[in-house]
mmCIF file of the C-alpha atoms, coordinates in Angstrom:
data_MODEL
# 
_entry.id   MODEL 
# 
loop_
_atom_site.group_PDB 
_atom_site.id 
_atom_site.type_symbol 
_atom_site.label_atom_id 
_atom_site.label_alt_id 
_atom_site.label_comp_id 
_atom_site.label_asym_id 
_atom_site.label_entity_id 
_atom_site.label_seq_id 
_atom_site.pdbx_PDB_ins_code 
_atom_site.Cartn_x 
_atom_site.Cartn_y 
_atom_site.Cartn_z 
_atom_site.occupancy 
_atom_site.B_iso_or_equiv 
_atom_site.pdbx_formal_charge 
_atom_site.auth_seq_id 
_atom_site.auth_comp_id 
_atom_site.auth_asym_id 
_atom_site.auth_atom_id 
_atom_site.pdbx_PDB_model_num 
ATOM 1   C CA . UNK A 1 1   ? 61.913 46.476 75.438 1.00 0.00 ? 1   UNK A CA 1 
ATOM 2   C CA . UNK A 1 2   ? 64.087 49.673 76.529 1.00 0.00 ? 2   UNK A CA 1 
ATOM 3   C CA . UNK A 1 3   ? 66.566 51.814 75.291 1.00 0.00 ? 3   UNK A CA 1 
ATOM 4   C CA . UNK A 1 4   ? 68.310 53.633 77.166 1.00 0.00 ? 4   UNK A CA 1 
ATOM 5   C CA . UNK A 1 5   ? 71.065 55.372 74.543 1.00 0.00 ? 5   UNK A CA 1 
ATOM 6   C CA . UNK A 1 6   ? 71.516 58.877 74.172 1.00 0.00 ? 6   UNK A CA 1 
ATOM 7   C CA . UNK A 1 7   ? 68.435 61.097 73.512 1.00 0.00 ? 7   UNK A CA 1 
ATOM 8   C CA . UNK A 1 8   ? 65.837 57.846 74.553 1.00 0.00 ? 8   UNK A CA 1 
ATOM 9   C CA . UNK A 1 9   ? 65.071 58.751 78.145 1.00 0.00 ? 9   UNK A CA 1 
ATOM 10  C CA . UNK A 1 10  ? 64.203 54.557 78.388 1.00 0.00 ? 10  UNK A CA 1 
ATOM 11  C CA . UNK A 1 11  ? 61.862 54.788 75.391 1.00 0.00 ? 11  UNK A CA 1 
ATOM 12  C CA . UNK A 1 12  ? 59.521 51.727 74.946 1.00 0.00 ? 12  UNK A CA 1 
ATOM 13  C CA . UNK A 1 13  ? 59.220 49.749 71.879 1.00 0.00 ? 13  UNK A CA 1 
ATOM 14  C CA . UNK A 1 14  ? 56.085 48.619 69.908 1.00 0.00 ? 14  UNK A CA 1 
ATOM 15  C CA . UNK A 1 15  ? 56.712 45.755 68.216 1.00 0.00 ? 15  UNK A CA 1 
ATOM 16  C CA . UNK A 1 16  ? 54.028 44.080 65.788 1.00 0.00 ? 16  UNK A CA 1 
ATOM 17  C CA . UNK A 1 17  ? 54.717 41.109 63.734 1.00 0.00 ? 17  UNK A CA 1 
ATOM 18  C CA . UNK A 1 18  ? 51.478 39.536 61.849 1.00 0.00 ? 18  UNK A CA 1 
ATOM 19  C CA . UNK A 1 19  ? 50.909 36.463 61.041 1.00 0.00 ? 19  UNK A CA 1 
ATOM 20  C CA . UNK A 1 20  ? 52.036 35.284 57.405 1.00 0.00 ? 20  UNK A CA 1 
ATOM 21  C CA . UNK A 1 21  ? 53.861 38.572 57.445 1.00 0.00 ? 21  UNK A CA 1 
ATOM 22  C CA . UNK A 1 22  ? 57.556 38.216 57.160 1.00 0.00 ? 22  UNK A CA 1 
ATOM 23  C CA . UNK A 1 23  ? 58.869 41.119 58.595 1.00 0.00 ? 23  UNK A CA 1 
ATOM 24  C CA . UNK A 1 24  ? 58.474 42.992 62.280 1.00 0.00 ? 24  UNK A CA 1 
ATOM 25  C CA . UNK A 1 25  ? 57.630 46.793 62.750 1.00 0.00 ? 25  UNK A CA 1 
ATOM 26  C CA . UNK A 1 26  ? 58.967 48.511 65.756 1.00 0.00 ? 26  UNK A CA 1 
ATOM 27  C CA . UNK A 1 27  ? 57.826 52.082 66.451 1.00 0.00 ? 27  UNK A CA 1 
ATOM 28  C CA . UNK A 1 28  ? 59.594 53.923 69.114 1.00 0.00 ? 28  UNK A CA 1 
ATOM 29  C CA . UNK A 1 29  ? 60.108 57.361 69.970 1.00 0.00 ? 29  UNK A CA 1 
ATOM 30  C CA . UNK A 1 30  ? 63.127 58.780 68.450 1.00 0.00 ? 30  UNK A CA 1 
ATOM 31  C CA . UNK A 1 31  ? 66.548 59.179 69.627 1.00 0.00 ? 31  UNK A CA 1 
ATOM 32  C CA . UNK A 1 32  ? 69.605 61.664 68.967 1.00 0.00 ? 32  UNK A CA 1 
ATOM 33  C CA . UNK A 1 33  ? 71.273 59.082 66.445 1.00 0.00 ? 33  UNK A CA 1 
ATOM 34  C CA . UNK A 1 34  ? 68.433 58.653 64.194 1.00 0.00 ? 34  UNK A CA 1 
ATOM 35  C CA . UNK A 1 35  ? 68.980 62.337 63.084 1.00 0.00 ? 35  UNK A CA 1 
ATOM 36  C CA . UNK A 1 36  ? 71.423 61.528 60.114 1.00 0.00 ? 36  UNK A CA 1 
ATOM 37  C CA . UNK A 1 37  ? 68.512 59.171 58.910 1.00 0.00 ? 37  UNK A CA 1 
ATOM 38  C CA . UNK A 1 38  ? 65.833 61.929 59.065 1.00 0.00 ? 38  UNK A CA 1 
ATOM 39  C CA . UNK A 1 39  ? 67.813 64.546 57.558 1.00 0.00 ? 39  UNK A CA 1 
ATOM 40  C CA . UNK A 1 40  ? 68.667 62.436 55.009 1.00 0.00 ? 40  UNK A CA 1 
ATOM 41  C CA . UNK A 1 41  ? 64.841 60.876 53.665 1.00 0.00 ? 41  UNK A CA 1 
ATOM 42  C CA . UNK A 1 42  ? 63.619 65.269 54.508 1.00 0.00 ? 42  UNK A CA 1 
ATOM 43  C CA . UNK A 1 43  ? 66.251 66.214 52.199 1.00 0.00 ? 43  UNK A CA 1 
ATOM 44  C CA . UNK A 1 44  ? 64.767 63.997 49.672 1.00 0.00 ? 44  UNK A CA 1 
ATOM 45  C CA . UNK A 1 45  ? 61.432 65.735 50.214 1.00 0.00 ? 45  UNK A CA 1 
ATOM 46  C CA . UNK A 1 46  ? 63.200 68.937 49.584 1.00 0.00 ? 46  UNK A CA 1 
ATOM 47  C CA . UNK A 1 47  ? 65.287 68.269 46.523 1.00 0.00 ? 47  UNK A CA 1 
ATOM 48  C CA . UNK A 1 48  ? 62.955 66.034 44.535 1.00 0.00 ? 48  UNK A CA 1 
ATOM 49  C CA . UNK A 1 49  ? 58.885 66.786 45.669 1.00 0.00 ? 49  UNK A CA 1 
ATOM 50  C CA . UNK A 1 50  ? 56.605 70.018 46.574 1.00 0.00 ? 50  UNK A CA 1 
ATOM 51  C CA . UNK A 1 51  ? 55.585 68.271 49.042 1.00 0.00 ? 51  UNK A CA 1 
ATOM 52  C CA . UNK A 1 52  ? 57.922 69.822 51.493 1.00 0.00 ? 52  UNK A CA 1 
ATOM 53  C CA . UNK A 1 53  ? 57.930 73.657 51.028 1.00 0.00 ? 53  UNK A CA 1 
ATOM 54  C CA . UNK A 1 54  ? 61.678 74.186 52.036 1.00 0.00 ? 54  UNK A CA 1 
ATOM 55  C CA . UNK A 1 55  ? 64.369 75.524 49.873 1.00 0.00 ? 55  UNK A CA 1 
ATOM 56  C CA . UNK A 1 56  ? 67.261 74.613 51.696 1.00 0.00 ? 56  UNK A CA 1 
ATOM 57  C CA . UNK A 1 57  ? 68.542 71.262 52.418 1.00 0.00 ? 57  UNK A CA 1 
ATOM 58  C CA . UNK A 1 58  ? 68.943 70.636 56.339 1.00 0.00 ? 58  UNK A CA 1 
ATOM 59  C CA . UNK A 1 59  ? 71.370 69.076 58.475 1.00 0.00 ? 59  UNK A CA 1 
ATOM 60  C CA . UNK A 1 60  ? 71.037 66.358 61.064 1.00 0.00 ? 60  UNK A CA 1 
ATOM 61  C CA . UNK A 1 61  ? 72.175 68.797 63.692 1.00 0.00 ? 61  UNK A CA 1 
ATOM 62  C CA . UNK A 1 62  ? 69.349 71.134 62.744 1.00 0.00 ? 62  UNK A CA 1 
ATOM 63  C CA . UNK A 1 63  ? 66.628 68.933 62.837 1.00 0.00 ? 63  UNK A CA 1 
ATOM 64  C CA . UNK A 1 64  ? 67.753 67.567 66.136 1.00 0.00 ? 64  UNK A CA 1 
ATOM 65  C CA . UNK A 1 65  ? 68.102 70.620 67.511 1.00 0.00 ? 65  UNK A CA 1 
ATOM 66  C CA . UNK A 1 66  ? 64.706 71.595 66.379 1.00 0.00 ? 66  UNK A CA 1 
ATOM 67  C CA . UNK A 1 67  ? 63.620 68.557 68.332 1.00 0.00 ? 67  UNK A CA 1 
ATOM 68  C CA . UNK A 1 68  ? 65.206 69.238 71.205 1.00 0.00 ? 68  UNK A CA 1 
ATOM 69  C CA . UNK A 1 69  ? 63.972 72.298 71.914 1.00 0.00 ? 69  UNK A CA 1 
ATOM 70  C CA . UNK A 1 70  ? 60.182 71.036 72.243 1.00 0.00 ? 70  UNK A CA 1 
ATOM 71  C CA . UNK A 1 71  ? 61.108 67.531 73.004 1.00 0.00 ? 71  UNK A CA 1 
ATOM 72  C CA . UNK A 1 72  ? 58.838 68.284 76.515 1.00 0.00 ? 72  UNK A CA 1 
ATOM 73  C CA . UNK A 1 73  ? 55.857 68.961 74.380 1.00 0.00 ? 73  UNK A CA 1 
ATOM 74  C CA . UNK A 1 74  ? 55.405 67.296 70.670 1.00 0.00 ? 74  UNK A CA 1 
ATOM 75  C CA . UNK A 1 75  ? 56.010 63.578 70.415 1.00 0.00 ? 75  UNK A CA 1 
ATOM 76  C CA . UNK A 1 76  ? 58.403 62.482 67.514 1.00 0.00 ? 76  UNK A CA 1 
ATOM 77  C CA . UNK A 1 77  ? 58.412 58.512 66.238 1.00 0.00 ? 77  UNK A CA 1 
ATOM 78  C CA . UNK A 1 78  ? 60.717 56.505 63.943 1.00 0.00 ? 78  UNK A CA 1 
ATOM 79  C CA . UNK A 1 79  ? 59.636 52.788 62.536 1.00 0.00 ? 79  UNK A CA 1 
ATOM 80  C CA . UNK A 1 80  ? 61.983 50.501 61.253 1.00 0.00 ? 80  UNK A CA 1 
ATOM 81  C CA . UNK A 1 81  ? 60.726 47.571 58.987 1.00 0.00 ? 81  UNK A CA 1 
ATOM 82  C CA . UNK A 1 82  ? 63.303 44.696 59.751 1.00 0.00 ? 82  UNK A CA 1 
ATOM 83  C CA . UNK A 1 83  ? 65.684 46.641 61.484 1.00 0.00 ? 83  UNK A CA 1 
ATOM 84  C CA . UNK A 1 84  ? 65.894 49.488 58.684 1.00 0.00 ? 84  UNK A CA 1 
ATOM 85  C CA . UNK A 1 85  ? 65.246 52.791 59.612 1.00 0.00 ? 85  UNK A CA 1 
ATOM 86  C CA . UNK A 1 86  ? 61.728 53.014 57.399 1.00 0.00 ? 86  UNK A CA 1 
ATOM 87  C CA . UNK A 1 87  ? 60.142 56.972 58.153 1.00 0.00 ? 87  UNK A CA 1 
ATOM 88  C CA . UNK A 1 88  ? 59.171 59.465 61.146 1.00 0.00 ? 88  UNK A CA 1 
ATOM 89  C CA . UNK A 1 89  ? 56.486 60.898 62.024 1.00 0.00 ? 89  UNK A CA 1 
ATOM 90  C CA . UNK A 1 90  ? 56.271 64.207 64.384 1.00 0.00 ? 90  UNK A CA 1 
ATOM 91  C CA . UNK A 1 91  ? 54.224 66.861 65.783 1.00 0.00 ? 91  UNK A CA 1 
ATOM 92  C CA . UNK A 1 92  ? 54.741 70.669 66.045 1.00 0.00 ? 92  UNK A CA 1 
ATOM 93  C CA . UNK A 1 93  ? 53.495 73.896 66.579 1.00 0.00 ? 93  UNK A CA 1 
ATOM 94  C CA . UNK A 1 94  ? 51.031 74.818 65.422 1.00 0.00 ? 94  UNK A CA 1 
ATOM 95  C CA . UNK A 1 95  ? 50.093 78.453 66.105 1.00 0.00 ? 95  UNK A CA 1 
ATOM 96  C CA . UNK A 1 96  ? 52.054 79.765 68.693 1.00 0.00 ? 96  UNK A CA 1 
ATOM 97  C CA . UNK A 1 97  ? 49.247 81.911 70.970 1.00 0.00 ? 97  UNK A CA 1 
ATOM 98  C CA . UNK A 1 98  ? 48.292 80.331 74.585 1.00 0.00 ? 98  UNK A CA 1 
ATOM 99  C CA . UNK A 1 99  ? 44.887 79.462 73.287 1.00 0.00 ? 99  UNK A CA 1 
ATOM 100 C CA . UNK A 1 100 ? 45.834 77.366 70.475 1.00 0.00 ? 100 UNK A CA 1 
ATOM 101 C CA . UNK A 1 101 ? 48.159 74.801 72.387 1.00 0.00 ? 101 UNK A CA 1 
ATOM 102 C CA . UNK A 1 102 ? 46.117 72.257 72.666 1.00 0.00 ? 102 UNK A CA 1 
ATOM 103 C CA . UNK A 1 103 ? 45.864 71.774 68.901 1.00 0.00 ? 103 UNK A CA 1 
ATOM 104 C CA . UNK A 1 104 ? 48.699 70.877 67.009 1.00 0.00 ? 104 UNK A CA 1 
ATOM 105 C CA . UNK A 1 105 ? 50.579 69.513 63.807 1.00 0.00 ? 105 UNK A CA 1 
ATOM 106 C CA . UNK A 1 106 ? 51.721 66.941 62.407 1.00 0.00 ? 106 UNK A CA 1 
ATOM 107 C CA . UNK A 1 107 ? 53.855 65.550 59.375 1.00 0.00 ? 107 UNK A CA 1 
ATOM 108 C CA . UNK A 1 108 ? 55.078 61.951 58.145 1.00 0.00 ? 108 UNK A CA 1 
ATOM 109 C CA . UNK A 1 109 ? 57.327 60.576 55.679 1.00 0.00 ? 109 UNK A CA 1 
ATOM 110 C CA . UNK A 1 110 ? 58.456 57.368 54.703 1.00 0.00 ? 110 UNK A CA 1 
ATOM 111 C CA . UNK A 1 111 ? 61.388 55.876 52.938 1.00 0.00 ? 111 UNK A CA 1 
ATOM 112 C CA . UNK A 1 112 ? 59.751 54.927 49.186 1.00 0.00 ? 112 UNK A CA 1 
ATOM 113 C CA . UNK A 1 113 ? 60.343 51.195 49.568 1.00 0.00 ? 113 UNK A CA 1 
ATOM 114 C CA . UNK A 1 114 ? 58.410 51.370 52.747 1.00 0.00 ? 114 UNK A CA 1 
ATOM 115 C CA . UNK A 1 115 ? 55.217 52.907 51.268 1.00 0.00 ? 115 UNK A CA 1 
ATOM 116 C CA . UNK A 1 116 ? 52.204 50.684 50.695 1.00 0.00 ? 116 UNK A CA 1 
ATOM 117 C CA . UNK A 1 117 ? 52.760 48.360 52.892 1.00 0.00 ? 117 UNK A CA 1 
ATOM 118 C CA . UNK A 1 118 ? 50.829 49.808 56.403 1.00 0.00 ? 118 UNK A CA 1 
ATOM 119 C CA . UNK A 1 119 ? 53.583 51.192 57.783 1.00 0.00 ? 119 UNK A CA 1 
ATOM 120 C CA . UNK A 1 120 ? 52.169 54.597 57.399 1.00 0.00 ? 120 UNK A CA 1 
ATOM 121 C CA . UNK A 1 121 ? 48.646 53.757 59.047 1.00 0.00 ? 121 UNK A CA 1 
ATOM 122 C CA . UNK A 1 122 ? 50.474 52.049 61.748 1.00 0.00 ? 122 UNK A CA 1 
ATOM 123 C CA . UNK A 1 123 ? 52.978 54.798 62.612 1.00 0.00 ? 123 UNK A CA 1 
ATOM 124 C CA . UNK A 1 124 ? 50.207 57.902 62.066 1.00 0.00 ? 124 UNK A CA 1 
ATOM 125 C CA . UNK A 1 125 ? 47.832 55.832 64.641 1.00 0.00 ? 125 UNK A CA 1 
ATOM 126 C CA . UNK A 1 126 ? 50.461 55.446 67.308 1.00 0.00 ? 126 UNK A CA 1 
ATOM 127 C CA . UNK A 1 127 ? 51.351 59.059 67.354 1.00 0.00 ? 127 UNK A CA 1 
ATOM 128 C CA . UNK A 1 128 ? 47.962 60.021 67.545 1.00 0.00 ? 128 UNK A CA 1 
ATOM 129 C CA . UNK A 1 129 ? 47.997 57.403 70.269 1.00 0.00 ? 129 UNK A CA 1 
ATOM 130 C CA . UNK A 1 130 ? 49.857 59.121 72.151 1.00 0.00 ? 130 UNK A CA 1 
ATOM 131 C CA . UNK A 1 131 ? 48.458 62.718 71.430 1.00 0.00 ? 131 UNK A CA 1 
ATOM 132 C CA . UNK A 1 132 ? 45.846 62.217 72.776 1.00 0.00 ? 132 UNK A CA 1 
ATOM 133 C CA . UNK A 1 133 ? 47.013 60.682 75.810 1.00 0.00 ? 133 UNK A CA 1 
ATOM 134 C CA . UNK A 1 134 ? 49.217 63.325 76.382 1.00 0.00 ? 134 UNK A CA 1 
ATOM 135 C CA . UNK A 1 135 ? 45.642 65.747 76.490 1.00 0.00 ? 135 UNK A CA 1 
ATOM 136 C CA . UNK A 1 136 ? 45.604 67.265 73.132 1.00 0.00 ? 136 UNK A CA 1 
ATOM 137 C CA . UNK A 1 137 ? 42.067 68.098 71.523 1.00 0.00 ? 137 UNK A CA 1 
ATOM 138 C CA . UNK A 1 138 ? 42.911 67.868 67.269 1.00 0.00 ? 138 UNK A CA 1 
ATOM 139 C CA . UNK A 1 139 ? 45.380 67.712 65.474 1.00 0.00 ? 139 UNK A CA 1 
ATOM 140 C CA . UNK A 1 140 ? 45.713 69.451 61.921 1.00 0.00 ? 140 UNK A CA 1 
ATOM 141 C CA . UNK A 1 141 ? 48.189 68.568 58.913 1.00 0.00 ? 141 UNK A CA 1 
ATOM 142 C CA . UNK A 1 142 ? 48.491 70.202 55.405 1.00 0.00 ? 142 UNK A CA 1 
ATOM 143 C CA . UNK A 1 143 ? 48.970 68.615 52.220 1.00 0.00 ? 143 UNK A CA 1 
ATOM 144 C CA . UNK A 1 144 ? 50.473 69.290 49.310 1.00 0.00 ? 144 UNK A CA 1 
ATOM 145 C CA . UNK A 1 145 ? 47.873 68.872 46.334 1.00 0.00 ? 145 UNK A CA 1 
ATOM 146 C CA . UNK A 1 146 ? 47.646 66.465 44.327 1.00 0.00 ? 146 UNK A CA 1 
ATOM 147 C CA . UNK A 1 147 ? 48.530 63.312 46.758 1.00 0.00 ? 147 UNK A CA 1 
ATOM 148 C CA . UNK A 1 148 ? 46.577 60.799 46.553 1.00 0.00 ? 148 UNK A CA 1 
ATOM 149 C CA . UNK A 1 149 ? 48.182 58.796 48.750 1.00 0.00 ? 149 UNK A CA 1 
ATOM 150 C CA . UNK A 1 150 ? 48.549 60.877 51.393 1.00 0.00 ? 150 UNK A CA 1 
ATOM 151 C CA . UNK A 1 151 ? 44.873 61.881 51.268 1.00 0.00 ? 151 UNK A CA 1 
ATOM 152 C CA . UNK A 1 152 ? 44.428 58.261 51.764 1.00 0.00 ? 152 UNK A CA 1 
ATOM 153 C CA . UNK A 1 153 ? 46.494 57.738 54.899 1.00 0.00 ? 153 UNK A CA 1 
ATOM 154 C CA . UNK A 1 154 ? 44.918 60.741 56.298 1.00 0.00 ? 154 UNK A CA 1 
ATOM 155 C CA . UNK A 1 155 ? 41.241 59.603 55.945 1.00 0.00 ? 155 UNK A CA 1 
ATOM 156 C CA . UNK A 1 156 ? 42.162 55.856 57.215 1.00 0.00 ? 156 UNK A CA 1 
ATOM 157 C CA . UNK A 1 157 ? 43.458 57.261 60.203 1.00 0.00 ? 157 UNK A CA 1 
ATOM 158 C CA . UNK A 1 158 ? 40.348 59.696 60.745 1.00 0.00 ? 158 UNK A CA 1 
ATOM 159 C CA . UNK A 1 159 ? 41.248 62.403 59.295 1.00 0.00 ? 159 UNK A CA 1 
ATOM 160 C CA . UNK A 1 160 ? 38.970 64.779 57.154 1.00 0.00 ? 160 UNK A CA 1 
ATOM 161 C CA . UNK A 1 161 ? 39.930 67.217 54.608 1.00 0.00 ? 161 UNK A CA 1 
ATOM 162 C CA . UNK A 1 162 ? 38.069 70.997 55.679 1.00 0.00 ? 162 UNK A CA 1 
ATOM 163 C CA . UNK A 1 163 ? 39.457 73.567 52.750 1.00 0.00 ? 163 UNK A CA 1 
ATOM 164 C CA . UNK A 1 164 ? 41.778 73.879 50.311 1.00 0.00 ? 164 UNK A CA 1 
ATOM 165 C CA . UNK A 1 165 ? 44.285 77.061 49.804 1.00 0.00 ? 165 UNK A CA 1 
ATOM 166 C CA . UNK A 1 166 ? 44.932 77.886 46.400 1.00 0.00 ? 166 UNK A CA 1 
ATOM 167 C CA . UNK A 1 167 ? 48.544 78.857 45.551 1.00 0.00 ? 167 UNK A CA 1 
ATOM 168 C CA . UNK A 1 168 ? 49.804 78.307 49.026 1.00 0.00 ? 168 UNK A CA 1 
ATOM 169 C CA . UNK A 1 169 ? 53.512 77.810 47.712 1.00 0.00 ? 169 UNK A CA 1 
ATOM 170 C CA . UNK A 1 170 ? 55.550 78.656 45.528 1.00 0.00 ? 170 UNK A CA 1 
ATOM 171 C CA . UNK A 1 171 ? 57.922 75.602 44.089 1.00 0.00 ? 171 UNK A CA 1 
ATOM 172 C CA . UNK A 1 172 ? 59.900 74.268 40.977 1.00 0.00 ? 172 UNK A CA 1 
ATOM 173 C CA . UNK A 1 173 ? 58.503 76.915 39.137 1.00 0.00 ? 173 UNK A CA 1 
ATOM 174 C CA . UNK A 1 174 ? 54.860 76.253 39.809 1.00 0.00 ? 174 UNK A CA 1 
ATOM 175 C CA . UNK A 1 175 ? 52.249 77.710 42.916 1.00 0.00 ? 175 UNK A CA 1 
ATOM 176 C CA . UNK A 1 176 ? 50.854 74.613 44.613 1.00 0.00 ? 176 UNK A CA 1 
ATOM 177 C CA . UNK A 1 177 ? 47.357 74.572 46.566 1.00 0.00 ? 177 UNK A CA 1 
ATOM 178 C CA . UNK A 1 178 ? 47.660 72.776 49.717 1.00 0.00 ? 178 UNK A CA 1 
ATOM 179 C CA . UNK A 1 179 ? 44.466 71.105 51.595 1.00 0.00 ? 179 UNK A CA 1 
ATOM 180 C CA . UNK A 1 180 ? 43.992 71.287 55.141 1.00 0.00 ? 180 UNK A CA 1 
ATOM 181 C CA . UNK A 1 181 ? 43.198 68.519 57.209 1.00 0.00 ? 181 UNK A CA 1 
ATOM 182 C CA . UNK A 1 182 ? 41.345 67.764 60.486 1.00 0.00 ? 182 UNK A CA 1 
ATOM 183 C CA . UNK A 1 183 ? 41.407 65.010 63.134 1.00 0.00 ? 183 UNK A CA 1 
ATOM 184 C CA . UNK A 1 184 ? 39.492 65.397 67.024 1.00 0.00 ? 184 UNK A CA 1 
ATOM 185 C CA . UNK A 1 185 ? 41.158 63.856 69.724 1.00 0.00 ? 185 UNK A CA 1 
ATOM 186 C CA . UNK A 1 186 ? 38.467 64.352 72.579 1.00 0.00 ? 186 UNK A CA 1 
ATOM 187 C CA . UNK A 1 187 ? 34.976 64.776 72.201 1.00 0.00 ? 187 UNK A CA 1 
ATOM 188 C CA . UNK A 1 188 ? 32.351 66.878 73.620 1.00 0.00 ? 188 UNK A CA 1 
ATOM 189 C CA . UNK A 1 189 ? 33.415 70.698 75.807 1.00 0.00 ? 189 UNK A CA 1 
ATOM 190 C CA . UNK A 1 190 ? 35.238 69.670 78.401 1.00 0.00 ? 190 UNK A CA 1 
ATOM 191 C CA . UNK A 1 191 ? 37.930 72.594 79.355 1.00 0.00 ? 191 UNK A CA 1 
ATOM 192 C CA . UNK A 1 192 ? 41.166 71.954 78.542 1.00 0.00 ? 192 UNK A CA 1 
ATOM 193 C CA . UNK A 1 193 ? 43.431 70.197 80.631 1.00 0.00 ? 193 UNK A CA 1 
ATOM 194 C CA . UNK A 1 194 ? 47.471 70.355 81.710 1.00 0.00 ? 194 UNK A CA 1 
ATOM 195 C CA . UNK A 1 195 ? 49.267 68.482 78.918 1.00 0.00 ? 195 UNK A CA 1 
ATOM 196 C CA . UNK A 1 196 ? 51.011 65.133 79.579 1.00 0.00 ? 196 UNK A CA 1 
ATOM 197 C CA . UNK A 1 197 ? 54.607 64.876 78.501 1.00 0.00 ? 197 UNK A CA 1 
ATOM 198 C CA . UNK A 1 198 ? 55.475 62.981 75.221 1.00 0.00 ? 198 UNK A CA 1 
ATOM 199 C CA . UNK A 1 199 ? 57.985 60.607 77.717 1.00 0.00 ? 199 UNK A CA 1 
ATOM 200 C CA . UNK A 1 200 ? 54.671 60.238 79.820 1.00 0.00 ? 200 UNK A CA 1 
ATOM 201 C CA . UNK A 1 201 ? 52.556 59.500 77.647 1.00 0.00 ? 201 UNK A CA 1 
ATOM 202 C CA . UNK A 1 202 ? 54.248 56.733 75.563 1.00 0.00 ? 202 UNK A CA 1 
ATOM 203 C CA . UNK A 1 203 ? 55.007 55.102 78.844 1.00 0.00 ? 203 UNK A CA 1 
ATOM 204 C CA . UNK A 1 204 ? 51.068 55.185 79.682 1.00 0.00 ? 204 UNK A CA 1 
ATOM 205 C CA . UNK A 1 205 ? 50.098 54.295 76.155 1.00 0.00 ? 205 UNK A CA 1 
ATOM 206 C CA . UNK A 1 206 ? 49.206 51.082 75.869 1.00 0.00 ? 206 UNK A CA 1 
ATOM 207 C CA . UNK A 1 207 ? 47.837 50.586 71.630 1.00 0.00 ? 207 UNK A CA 1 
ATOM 208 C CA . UNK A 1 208 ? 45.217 48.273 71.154 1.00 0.00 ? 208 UNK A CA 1 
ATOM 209 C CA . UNK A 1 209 ? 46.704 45.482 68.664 1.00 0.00 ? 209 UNK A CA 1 
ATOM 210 C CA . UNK A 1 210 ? 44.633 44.912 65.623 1.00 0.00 ? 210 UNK A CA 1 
ATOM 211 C CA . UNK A 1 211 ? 43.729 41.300 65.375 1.00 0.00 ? 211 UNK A CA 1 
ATOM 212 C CA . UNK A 1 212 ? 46.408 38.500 65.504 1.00 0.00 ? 212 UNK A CA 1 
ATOM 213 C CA . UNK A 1 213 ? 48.841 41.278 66.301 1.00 0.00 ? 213 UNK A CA 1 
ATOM 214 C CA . UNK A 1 214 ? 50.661 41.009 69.509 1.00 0.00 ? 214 UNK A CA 1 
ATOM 215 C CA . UNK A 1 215 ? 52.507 44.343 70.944 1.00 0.00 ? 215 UNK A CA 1 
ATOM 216 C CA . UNK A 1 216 ? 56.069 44.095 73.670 1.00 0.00 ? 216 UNK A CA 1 
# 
């Protein structure tokens, strides 16, 4: 399926609906009307959890903005569990020197009724998906400790936890270590290679459904 709204640039849809299952998960890339949505579940990071180290609430406008502006370069998802916007998933910057472009990071959050249910896994492997179609070599992600859960998701999706920094923020009173986190893309020393566009690459990426999953 296509859509070809504002901000899509004919975006393909995953859709996976499993057996038993009674719902159906579509993962897309994200378009300029999902932004109310986003700002909306981030600003419940912000007000309520460490988890996100911002202050300030942020405005849809912001956050698209903030997407436009690298839109050629870092991929940016939404799922929707039954037609309900359920969580994002992006990457970023992240160090801003020539050398370091082929590494970057990434974040996820859901909606709380949409944890524990795969939604997570499926979403985190799809953007990795298309990371590393698009030519990127790892990907890193920080974590607010403790979070269990997250630590979870991270590991079943290959990542692995390299150091933790202790007092890395300052929140609700309280300093917070965060852990550091570490997935490879590629293997082996090949040189690096021109990076794919996130429009590109989700129209070359083609996931390989778990069993009795079917993808259109």
């Amino acid at each position: 399926m296509t859509d070809s709204g504002p901000g899509t640039r004919g975006a393909r849809f995953l859709l996976i609906r499993a057996p038993g299952v009674a719902f159906a998960m579509v993962i897309r890339l994200v378009k300029h009307s999902d932004f109310d949505a986003i700002a909306a579940l981030t600003n419940v990071f912000i007000r309520e959890t460490p988890i996100h180290f911002g202050y300030a609430q942020v405005t849809s406008d912001e956050l698209f903005q903030a997407w436009h502006q690298t839109r050629e370069r870092y991929p940016f998802l939404v799922v929707e569990h039954d037609g309900r916007f359920a969580g994002f998933a992006k990457a970023g910057v992240w160090r801003s020197r020539e050398a370091y472009a082929w590494t970057t990071e990434t974040g996820i959050y859901l909606e709380s009724w949409a944890r524990g249910r795969g939604i997570g896994k499926a979403l985190y492997a799809a953007l990795l998906g298309i990371l590393r179609t698009q030519g990127f070599h790892s990907v890193v992600t920080g974590i607010t400790m403790p979070n269990a859960a997250s630590e979870q998701l991270h590991r079943s999706v290959g990542f692995q936890c390299y150091g933790v920094v202790k007092h890395a923020g300052f929140k609700f009173g309280r300093w917070h270590d965060v852990s550091f986190w570490q997935v490879m893309l590629t293997n082996g020393e090949a040189p690096a290679a021109s990076l794919k566009s996130p429009d590109e690459a989700w129209a070359a990426h083609t996931p390989t459904p778990a069993p009795n999953h079917s993808p259109s």
